[in-house]
Structure formats: structure tokens, C-alpha cells
N, CA, C and O of each residue as an XYZ file, in Angstrom:
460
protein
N     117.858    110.161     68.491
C     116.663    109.684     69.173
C     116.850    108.214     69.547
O     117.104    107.325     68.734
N     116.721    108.077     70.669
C     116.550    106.530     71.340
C     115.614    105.517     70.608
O     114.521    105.922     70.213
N     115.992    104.207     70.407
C     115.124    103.770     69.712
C     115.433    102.296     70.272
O     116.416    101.933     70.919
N     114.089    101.386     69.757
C     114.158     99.860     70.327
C     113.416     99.142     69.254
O     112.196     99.057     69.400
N     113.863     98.708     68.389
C     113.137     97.947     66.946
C     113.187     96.574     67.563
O     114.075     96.001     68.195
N     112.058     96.238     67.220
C     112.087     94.522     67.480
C     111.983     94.048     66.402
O     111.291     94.814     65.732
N     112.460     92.698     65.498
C     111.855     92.092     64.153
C     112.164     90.650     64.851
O     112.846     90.452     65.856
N     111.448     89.659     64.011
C     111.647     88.667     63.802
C     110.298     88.026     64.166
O     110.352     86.796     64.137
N     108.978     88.592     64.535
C     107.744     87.843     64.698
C     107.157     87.405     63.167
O     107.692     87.721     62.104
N     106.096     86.713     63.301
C     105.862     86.257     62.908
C     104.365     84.873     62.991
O     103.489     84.785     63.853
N     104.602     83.918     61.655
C     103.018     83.129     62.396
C     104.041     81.900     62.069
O     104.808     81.722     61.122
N     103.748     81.127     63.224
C     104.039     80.304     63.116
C     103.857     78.661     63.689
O     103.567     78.615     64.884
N     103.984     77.366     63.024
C     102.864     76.855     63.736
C     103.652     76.202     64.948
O     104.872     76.281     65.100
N     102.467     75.325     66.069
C     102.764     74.940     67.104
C     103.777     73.663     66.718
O     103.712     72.934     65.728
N     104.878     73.626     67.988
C     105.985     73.133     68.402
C     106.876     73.914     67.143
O     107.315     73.117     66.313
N     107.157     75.173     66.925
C     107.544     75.768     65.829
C     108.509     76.751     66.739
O     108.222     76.950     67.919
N     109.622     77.331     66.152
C     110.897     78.168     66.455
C     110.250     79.287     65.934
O     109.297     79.134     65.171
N     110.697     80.525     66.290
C     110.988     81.464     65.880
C     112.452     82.388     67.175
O     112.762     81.983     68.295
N     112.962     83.497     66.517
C     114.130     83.768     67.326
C     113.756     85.827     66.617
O     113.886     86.231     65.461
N     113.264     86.704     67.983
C     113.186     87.583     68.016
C     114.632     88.539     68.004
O     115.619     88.450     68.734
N     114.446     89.139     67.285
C     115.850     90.569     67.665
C     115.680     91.897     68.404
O     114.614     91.620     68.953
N     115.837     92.607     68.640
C     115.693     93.866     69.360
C     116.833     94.782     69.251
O     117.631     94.524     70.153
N     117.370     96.092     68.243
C     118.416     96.629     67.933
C     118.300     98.092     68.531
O     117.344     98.866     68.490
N     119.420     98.229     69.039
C     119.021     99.571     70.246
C     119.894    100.458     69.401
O     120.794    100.325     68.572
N     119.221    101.425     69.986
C     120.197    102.881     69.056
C     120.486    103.787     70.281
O     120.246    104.988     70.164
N     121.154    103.142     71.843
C     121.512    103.459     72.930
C     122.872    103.567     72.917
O     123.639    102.741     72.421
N     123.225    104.769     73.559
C     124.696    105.038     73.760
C     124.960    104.074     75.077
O     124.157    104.095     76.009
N     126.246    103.143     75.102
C     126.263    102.321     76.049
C     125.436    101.333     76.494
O     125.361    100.916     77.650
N     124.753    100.934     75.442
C     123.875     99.540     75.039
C     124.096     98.692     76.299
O     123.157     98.062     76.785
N     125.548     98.665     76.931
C     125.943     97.230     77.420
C     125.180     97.491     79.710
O     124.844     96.823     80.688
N     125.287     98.355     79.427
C     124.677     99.270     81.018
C     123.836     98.720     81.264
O     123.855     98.131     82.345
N     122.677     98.616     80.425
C     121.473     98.926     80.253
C     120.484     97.359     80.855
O     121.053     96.275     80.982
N     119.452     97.493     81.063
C     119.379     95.902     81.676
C     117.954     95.388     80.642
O     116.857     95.889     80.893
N     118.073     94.539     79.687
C     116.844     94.628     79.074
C     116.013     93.547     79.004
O     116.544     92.603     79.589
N     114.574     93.161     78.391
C     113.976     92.395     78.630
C     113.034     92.545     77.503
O     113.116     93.509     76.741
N     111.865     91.333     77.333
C     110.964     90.953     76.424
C     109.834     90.634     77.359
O     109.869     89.852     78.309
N     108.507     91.591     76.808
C     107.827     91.433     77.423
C     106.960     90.887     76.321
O     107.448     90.641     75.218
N     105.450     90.655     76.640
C     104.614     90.399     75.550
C     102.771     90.865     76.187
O     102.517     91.492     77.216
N     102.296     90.601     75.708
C     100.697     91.079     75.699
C     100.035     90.399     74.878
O     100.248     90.506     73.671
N      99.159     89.617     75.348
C      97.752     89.086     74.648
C      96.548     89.732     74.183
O      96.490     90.836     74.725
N      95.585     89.544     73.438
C      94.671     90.740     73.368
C      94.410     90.191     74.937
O      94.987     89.249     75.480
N      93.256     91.154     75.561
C      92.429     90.895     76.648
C      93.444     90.663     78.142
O      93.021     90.391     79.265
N      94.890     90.871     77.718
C      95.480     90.626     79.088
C      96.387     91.491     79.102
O      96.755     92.123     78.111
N      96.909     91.617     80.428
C      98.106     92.473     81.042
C      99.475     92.375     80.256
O      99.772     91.300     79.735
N     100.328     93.480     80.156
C     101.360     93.077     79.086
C     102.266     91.823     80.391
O     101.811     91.475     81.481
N     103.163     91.542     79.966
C     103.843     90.166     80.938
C     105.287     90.352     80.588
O     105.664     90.636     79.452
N     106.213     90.149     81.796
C     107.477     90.290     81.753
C     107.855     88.148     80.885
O     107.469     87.000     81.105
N     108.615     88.738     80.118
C     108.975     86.780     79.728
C     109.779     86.423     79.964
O     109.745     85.256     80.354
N     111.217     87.177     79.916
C     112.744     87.131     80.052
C     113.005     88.274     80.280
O     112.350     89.222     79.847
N     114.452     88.395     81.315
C     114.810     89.515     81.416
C     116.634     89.285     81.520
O     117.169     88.230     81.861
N     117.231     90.337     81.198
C     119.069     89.833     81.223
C     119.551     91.335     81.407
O     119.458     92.411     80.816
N     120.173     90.755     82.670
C     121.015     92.192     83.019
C     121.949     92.610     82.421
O     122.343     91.928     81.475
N     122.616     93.812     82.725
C     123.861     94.299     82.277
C     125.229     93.122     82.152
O     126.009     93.053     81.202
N     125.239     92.448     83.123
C     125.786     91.180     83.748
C     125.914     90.538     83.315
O     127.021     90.003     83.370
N     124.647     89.890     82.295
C     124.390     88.834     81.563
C     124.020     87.764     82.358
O     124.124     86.561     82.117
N     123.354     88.612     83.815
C     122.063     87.050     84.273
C     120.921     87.365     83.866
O     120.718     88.560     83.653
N     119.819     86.377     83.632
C     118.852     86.132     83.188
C     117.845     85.311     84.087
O     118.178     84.609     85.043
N     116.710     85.490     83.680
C     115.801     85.503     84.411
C     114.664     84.976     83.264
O     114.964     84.988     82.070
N     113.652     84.622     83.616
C     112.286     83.565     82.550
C     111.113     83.388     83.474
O     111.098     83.082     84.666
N     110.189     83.640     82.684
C     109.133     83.395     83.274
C     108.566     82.021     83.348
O     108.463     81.432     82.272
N     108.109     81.291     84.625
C     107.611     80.131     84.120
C     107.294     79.449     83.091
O     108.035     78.683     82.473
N     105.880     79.769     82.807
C     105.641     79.450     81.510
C     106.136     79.375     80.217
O     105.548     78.813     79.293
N     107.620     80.149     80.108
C     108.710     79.405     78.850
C     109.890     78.888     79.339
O     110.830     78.568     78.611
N     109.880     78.762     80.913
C     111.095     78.128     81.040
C     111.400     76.574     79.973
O     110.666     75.658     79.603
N     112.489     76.820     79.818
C     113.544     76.102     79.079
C     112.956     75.670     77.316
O     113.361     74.819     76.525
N     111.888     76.670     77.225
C     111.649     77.063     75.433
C     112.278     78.156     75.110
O     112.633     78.216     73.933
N     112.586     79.242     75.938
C     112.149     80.314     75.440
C     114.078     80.934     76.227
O     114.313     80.930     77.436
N     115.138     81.386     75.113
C     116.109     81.858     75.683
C     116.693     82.905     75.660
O     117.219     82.787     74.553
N     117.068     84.006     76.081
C     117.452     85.221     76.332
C     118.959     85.731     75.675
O     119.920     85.027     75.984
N     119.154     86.612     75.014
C     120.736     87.012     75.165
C     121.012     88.186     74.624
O     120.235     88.781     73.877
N     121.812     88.479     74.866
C     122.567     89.659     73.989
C     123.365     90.195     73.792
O     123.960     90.477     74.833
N     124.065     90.781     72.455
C     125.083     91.037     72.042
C     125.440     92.250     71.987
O     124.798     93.017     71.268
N     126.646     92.751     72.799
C     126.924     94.258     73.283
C     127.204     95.026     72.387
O     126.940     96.224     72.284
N     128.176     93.826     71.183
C     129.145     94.450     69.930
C     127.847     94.986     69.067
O     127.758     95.988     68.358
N     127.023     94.128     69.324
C     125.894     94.636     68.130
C     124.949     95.356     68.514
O     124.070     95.662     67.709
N     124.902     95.852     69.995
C     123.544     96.278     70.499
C     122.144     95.706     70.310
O     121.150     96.397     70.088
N     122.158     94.511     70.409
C     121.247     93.843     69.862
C     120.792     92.360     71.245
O     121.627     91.530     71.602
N     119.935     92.385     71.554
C     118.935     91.590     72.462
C     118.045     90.379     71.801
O     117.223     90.758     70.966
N     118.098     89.115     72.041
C     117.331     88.285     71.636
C     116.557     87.357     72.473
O     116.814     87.013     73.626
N     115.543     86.991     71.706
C     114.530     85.888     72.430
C     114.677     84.380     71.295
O     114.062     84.105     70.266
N     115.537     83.797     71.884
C     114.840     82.624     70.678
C     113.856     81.793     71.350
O     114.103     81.409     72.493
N     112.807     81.479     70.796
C     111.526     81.021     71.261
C     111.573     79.443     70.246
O     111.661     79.314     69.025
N     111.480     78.483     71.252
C     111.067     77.305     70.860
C     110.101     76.427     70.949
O     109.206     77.091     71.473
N     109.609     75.163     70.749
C     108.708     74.941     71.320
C     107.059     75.704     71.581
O     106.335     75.715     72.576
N     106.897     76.275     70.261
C     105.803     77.462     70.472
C     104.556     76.822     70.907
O     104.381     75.608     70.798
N     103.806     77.519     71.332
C     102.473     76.918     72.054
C     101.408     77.915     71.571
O     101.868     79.051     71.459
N     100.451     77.827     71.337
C      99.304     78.899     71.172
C      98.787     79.945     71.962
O      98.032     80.858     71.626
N      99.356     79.660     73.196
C      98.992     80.643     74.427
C     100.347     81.499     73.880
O     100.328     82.678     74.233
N     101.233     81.191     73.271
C     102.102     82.530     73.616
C     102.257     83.181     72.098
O     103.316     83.518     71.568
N     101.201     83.250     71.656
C     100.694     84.200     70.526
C     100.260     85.559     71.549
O      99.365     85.570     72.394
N     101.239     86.735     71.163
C     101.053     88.239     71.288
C     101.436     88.921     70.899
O     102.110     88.560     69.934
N     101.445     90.076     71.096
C     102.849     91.097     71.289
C     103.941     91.158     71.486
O     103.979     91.667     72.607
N     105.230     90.940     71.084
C     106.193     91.325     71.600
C     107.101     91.732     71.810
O     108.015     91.466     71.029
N     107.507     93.009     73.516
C     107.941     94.107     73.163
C     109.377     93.946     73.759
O     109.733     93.053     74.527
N     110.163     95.005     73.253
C     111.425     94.910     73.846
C     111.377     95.804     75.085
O     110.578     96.740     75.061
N     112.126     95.624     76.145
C     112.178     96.681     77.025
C     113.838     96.418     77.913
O     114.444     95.435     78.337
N     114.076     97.886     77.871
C     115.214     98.243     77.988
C     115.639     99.747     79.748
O     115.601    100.962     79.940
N     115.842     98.985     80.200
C     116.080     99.876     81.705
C     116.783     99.924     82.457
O     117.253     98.889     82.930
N     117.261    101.514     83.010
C     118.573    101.935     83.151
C     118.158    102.483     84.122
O     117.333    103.236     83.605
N     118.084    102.802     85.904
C     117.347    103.704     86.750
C     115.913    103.317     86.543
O     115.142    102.361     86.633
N     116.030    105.631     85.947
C     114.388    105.424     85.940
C     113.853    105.998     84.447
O     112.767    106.459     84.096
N     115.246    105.732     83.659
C     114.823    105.415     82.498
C     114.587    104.372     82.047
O     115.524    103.574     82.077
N     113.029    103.810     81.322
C     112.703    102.957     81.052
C     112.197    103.084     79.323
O     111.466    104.038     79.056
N     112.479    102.396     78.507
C     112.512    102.641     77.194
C     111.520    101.577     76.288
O     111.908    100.468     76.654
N     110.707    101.428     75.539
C     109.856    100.457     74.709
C     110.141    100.471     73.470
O     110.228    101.546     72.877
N     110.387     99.021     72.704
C     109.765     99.049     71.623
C     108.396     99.227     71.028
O     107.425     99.367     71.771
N     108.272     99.229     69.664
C     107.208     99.521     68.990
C     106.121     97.999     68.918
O     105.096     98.028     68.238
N     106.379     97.199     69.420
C     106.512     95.633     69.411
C     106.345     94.860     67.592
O     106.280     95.362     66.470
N     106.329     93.505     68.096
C     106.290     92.507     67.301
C     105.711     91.377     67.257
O     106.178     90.406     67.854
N     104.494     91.316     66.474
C     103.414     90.040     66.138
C     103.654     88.937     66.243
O     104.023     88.564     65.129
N     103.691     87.632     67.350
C     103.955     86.346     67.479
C     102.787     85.379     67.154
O     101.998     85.512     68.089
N     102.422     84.698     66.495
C     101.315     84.331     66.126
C     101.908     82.589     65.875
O     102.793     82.203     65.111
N     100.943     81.688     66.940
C     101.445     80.357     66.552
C     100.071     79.739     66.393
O      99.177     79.844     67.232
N     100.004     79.265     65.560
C      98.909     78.272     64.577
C      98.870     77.792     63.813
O      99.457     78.224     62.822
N      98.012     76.341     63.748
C      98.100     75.689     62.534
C      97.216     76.091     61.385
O      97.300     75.504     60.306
């Protein structure tokens, strides 16, 4: 069974690090083009980063140059390290992983920044 675990959320306070994981249980992990999305209560889920098969990347405004993308093929494994935390980017957040018009979700992961 296909799977997309995210860990590494957490509470944490403002101007504070945290660094998300995402471990795929995909045959050919490295194909695949994946991304971190997130969701607030009361809002639309939101693309944040995204990194192709390629290894280009892509950021959404609002974390450009906090917030960095990568991932490791050997490990099947996708990251967000998030710096610089701000209180607006307390949500959800999910992994997402897409190949065509297969499109795959994690279960997400609790980001919570406060003092």
C-alpha cells in the first residue's frame, strides 16, 4: 500500500526552526514530483514548496527564503526545513506527491508557532 507519513511538526515558538520529513513507501520514489502543502483552520489548503523529479523547486511567497525544500532519493524521503517561523504559518502540513494523474496525500502534520 502506498503511503506518505509526514513527522516532524510540532509547537513551536516565533522566529523558531522546525524541519518536516515526509517518507514514501513508493516504488521509484525518485519519478515522482512532490510537494508540501499546508491548511489553516478557516482556509484553503495552500501549495508552500514544490521539487520536481529534477530537483527544481519552487516556494511560495510568503516563505520565500525561510522555508527550504529537498529530497533524498536514497531514502525516499522529502523535506521542508522551516525557519524563521511566523504565526500565520501555524497549520497543517501535508505531503503531496504526483506522478500524471496519480496524485497521493499524506495524513498531515501539526505546525503550531507560539509563544
Amino acid at each position: 500500500q502506498v503511503q506518505l507519513v509526514e513527522s516532524g511538526g510540532g509547537l513551536v515558538q516565533p522566529g523558531g526552526s522546525l524541519r518536516l520529513s515526509c517518507a514514501a513507501s513508493i516504488s521509484i520514489f525518485s519519478i515522482y514530483n512532490m510537494g508540501w502543502y499546508r491548511q489553516a483552520p478557516g482556509k484553503q489548503r495552500e501549495l508552500v514548496a514544490a521539487i520536481t523529479s529534477g530537483g527544481r523547486f519552487n516556494s511560495a511567497d510568503s516563505v520565500k527564503g525561510r522555508f527550504t525544500i529537498s529530497r533524498d532519493n536514497a531514502k525516499n524521503t522529502v523535506y521542508l526545513q522551516m525557519n524563521s517561523l511566523k504565526p500565520e504559518d501555524t497549520a497543517v502540513y501535508y505531503c503531496n506527491a504526483a506522478l500524471g494523474l496519480t496524485i497521493l496525500w499524506g495524513q498531515g502534520t501539526q505546525v503550531t508557532v507560539a509563544s
